[in-house]
C-alpha beads as a LAMMPS data file, in Angstrom:
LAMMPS data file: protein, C-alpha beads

242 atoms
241 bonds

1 atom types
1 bond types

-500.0 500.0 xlo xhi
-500.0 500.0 ylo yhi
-500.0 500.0 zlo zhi

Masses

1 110.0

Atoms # bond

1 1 1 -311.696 422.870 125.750
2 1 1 -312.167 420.589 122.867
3 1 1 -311.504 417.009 123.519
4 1 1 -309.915 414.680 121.165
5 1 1 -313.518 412.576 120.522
6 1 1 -314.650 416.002 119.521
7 1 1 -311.515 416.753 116.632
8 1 1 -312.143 413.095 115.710
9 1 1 -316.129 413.789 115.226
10 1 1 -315.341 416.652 113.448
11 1 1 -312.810 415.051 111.411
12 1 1 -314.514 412.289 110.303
13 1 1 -317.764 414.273 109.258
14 1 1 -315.707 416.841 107.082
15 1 1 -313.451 414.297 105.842
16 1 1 -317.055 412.447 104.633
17 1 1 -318.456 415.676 103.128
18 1 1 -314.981 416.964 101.447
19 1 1 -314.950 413.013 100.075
20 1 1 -318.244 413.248 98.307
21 1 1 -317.913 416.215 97.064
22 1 1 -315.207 415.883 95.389
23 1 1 -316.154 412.418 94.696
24 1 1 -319.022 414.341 92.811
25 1 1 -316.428 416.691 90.910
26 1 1 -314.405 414.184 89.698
27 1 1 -317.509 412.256 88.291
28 1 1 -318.325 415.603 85.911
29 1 1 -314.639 415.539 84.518
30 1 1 -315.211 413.121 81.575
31 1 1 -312.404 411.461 80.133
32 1 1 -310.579 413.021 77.226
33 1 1 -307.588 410.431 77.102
34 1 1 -306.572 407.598 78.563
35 1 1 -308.189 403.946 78.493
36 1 1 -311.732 405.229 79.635
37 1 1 -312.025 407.407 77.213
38 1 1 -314.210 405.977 74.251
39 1 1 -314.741 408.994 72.026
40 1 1 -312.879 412.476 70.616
41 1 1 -310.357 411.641 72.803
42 1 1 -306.792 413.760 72.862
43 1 1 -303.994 412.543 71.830
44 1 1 -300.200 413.489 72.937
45 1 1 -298.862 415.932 72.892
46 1 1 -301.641 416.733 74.740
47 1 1 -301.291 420.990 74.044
48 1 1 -305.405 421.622 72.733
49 1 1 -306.966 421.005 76.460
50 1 1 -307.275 424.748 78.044
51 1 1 -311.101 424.648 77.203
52 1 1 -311.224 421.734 79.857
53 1 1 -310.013 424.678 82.242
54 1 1 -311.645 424.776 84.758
55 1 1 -314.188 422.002 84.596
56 1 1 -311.215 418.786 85.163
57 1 1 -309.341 420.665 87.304
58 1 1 -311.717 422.046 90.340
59 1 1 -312.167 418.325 92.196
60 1 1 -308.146 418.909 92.866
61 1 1 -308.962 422.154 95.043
62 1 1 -311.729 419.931 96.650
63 1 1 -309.012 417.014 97.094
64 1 1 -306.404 419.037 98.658
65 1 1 -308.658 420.247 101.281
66 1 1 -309.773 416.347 101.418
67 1 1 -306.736 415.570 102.185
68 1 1 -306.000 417.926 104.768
69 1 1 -309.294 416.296 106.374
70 1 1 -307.606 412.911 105.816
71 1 1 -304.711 413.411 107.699
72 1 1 -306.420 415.066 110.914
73 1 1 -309.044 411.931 110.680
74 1 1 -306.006 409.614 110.726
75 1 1 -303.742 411.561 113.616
76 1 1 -307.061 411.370 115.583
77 1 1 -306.919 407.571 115.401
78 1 1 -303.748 407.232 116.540
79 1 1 -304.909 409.570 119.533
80 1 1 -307.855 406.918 120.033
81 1 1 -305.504 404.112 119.773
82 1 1 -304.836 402.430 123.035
83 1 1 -300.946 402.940 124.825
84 1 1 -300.032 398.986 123.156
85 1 1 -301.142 399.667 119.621
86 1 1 -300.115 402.905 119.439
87 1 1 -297.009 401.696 117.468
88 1 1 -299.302 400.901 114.761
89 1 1 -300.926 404.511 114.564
90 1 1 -297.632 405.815 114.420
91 1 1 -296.516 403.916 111.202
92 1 1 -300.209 404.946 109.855
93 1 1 -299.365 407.875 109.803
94 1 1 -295.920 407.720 108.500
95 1 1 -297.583 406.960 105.014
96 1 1 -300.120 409.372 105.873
97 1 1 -297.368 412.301 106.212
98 1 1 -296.220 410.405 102.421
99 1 1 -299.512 410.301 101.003
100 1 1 -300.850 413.324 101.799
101 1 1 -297.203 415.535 100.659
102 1 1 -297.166 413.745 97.769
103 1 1 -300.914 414.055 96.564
104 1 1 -301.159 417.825 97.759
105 1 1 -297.957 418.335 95.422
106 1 1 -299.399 416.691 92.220
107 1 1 -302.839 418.532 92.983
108 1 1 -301.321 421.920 93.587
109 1 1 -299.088 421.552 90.395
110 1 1 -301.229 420.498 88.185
111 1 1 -304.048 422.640 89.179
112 1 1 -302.154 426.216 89.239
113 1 1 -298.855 425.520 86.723
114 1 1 -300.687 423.701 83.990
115 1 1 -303.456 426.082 83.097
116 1 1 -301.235 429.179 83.300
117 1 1 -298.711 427.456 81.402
118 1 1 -300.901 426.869 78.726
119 1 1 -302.599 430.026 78.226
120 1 1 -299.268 432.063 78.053
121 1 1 -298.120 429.491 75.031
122 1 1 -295.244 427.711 77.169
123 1 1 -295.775 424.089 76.038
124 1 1 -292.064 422.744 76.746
125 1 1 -292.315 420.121 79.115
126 1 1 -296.230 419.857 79.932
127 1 1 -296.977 416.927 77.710
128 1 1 -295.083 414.641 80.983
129 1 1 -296.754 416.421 83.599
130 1 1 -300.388 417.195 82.736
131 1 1 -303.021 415.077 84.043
132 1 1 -304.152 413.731 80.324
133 1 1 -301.100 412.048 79.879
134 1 1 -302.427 408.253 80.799
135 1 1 -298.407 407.302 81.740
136 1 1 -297.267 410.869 82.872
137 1 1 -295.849 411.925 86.249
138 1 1 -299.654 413.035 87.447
139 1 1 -300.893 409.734 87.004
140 1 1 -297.434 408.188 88.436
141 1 1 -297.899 410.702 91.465
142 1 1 -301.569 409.981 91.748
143 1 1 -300.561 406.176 92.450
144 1 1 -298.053 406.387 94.694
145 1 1 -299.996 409.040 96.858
146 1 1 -302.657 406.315 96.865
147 1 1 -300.837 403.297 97.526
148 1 1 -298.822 405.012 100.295
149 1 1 -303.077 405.520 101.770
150 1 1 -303.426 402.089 101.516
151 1 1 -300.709 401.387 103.466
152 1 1 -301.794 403.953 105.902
153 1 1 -305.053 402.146 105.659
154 1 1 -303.636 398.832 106.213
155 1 1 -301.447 399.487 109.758
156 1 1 -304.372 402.041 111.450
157 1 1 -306.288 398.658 111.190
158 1 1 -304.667 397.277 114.139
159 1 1 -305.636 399.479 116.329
160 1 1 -308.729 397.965 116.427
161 1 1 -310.577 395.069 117.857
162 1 1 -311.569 392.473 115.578
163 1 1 -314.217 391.049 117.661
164 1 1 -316.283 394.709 119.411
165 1 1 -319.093 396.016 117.101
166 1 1 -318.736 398.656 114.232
167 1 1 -314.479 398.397 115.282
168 1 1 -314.829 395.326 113.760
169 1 1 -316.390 396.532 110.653
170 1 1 -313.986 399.695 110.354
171 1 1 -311.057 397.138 111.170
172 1 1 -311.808 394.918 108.070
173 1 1 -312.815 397.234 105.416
174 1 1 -309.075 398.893 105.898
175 1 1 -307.841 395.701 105.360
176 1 1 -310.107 394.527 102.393
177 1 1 -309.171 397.954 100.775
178 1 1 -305.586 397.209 100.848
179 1 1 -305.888 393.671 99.573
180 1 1 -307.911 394.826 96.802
181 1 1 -305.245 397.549 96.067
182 1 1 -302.815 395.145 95.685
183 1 1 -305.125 392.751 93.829
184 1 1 -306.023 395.840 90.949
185 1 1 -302.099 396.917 90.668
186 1 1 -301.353 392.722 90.363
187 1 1 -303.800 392.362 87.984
188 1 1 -303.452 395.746 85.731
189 1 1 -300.416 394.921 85.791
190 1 1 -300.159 391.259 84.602
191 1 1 -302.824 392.251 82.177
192 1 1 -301.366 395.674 81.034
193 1 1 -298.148 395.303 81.903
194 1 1 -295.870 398.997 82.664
195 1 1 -298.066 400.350 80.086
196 1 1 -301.241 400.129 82.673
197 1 1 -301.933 404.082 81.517
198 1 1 -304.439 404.983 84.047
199 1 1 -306.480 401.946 85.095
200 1 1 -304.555 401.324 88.265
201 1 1 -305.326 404.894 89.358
202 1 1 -309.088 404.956 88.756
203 1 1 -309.174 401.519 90.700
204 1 1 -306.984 403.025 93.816
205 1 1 -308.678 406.207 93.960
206 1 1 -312.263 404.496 93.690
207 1 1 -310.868 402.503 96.318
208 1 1 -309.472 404.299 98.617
209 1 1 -312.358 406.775 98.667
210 1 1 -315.155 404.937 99.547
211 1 1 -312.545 403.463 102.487
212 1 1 -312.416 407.216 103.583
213 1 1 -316.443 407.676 103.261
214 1 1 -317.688 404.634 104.805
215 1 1 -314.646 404.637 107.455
216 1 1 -315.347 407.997 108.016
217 1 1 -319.667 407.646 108.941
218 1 1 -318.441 404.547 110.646
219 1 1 -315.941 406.538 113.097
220 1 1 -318.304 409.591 113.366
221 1 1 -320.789 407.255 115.071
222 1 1 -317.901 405.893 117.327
223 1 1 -316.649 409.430 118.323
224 1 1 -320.466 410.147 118.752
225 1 1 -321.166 407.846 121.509
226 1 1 -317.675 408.428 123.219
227 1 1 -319.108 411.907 123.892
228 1 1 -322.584 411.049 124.702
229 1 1 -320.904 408.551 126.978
230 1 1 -318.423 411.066 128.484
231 1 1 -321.707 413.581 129.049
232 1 1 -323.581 410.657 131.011
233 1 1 -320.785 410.381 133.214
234 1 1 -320.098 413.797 133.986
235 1 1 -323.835 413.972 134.920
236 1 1 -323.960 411.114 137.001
237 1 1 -320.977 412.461 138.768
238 1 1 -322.787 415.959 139.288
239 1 1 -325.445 414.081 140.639
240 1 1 -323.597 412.448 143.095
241 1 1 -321.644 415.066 144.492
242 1 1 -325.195 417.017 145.041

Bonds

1 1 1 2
2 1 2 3
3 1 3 4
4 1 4 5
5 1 5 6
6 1 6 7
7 1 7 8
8 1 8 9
9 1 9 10
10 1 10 11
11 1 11 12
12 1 12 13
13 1 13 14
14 1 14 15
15 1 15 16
16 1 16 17
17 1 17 18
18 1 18 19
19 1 19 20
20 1 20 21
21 1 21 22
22 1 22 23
23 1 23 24
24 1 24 25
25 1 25 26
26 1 26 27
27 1 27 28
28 1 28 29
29 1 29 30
30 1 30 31
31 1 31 32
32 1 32 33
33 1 33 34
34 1 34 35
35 1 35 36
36 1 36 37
37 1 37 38
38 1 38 39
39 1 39 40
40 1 40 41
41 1 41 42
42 1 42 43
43 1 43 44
44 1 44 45
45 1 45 46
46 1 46 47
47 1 47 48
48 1 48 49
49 1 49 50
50 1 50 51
51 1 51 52
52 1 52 53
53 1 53 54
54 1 54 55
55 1 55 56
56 1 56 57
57 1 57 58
58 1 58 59
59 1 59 60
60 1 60 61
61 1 61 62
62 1 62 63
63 1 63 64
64 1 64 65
65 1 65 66
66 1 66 67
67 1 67 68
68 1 68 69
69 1 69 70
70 1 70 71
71 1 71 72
72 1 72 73
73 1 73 74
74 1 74 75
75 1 75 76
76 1 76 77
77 1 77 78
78 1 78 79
79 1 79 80
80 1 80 81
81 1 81 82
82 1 82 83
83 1 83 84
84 1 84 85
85 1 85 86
86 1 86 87
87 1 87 88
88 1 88 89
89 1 89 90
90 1 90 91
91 1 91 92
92 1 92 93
93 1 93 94
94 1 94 95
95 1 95 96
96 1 96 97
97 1 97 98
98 1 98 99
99 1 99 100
100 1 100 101
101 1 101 102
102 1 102 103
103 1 103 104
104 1 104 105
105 1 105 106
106 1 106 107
107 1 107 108
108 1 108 109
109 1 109 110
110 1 110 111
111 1 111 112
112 1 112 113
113 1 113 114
114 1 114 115
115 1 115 116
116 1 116 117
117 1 117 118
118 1 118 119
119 1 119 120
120 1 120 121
121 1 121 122
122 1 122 123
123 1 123 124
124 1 124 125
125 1 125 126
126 1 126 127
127 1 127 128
128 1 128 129
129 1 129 130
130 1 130 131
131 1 131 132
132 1 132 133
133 1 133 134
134 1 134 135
135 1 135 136
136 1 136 137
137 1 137 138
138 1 138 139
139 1 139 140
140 1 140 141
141 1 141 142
142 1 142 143
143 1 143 144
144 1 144 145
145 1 145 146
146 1 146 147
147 1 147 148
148 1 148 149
149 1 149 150
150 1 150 151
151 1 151 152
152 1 152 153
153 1 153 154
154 1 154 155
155 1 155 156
156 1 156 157
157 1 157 158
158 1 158 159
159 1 159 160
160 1 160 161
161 1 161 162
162 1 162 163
163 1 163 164
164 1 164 165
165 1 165 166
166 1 166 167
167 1 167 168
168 1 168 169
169 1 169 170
170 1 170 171
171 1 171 172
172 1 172 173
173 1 173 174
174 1 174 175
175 1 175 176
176 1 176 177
177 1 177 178
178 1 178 179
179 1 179 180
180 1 180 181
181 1 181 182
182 1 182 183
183 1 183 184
184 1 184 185
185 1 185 186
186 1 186 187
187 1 187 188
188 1 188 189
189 1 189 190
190 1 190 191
191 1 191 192
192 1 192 193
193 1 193 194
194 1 194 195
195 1 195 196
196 1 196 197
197 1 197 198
198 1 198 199
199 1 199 200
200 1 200 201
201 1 201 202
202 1 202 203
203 1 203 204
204 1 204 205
205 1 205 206
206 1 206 207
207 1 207 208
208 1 208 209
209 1 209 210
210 1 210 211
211 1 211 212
212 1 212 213
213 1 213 214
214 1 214 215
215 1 215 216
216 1 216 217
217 1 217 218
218 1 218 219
219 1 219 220
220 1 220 221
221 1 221 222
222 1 222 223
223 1 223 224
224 1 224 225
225 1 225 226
226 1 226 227
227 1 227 228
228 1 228 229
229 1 229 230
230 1 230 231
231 1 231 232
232 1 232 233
233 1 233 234
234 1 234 235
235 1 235 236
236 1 236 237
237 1 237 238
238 1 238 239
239 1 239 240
240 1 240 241
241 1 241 242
C-alpha cells in the first residue's frame, strides 16, 4: 500500500521536474507584444501570430500537467497537517481547487482553440482572448489563477512550525511569496495603473514558481526522512518481536 509520505514524495519531486521544465519552455517563448517586448513586436489585432504555433504555446501542455502536480502536492499537505491546523489546509486548498480550474481553463483554451481558430481564417473574437493581447482575458485569467496560488500559498503556511528546521524555511517562503505578490500587483499597479498589460503576470508567475520549486525540494526532503524514519521503526519493531 502506498502511504501518504510516499504520494507526498512523489508529488513534490514531479511537481519540481514539471516546474522546471516548463519553467524552461516558457523561457524559449520570446516576447512578441506586451511591455517586454523590445523589438518587431505585434500589434492588435493581433491576427499574423500562427508562425509562433507551436513554439509559445507548448509550456501550456507542460503547465497543465504542472498543475495537476500542484494540486496533489498541496492535498498532500493538508494530509500532513496535524488534526488542529487542518482548518488551514482545508482553505489551501479551496484556492487550490480555484487556481488550478481556472489556470487549466485558460491553458487548455488558448492552447487548442486559438491555433485552430487561426489557421481555418476565423478571426472574430480572438484579438480578446489570445495570449498576445498584454490586457486580454489570458493575461486577466493568468492573474487571477495566480493570485488565487498565492493565497493557497499563504494559508498552507500555517500548518507549519515556525520554529522546527526546514518547516521553518518552507513556512516563510509561502509567506514571503504572498507578500511579494501583493507588493508587485500594489506597485504595477500604482505605477501602471489598470493598464498594467502584462507586468503583474510575469512577476506572479516568476513568483509563484520558484515557491513551487524550492517548496517542492524542500518537502521532498521532509517526506524523505518521514519514510526513512517509518522504515527504522518498523525494523526496530521486527527486531524486537524476534
Amino acid at each position: 500500500m502506498i502511504s501518504s509520505e510516499r504520494v507526498g514524495l512523489y508529488s513534490s519531486v514531479t511537481l519540481v521536474l514539471l516546474t522546471i521544465i516548463t519553467l524552461g519552455f516558457a523561457l524559449t517563448a520570446v516576447p512578441i507584444s506586451g511591455a517586454f517586448c523590445s523589438a518587431d513586436c505585434v500589434e492588435y489585432p493581433y491576427l499574423d501570430t500562427l508562425e509562433q504555433f507551436p513554439g509559445d504555446f507548448i509550456w501550456m501542455y507542460f503547465a497543465m500537467f504542472m498543475l495537476i502536480a500542484y494540486m496533489v502536492f498541496m492535498v498532500s499537505l493538508h494530509d500532513y497537517a496535524t488534526t488542529k491546523k487542518k482548518i488551514f489546509g482545508k482553505i489551501s486548498l479551496c484556492f487550490t481547487v480555484l487556481s488550478v480550474g481556472i489556470l487549466l481553463l485558460a491553458y487548455f483554451i488558448q492552447s487548442s482553440v486559438i491555433p485552430a481558430s487561426l489557421m481555418n481564417g476565423e478571426q472574430a473574437g480572438i484579438p480578446l482572448i489570445i495570449q498576445y493581447n498584454p490586457h486580454g482575458i489570458f493575461i486577466a485569467l493568468e492573474e487571477l489563477g495566480h493570485i488565487m496560488m498565492s493565497f493557497s500559498f499563504l494559508f498552507i503556511a500555517f500548518i507549519f512550525k515556525a520554529d522546527t528546521g526546514i518547516q521553518k524555511y518552507i513556512k516563510w517562503i509561502f509567506i514571503i511569496a504572498f507578500i511579494l505578490v501583493v507588493l508587485s500587483f500594489v506597485i504595477v499597479s500604482i505605477n501602471h495603473g489598470i493598464v498594467r498589460k502584462d507586468r503583474f503576470e510575469v512577476y506572479i508567475i516568476s513568483i509563484d514558481w520558484l515557491v513551487l520549486i524550492i517548496n517542492g525540494i524542500l518537502m521532498s526532503i521532509v517526506y524523505k526522512k518521514l519514510l526513512n524514519n517509518d522504515r527504522d521503526t518498523v525494523a526496530r519493531t521486527s527486531g524486537s518481536v524476534k
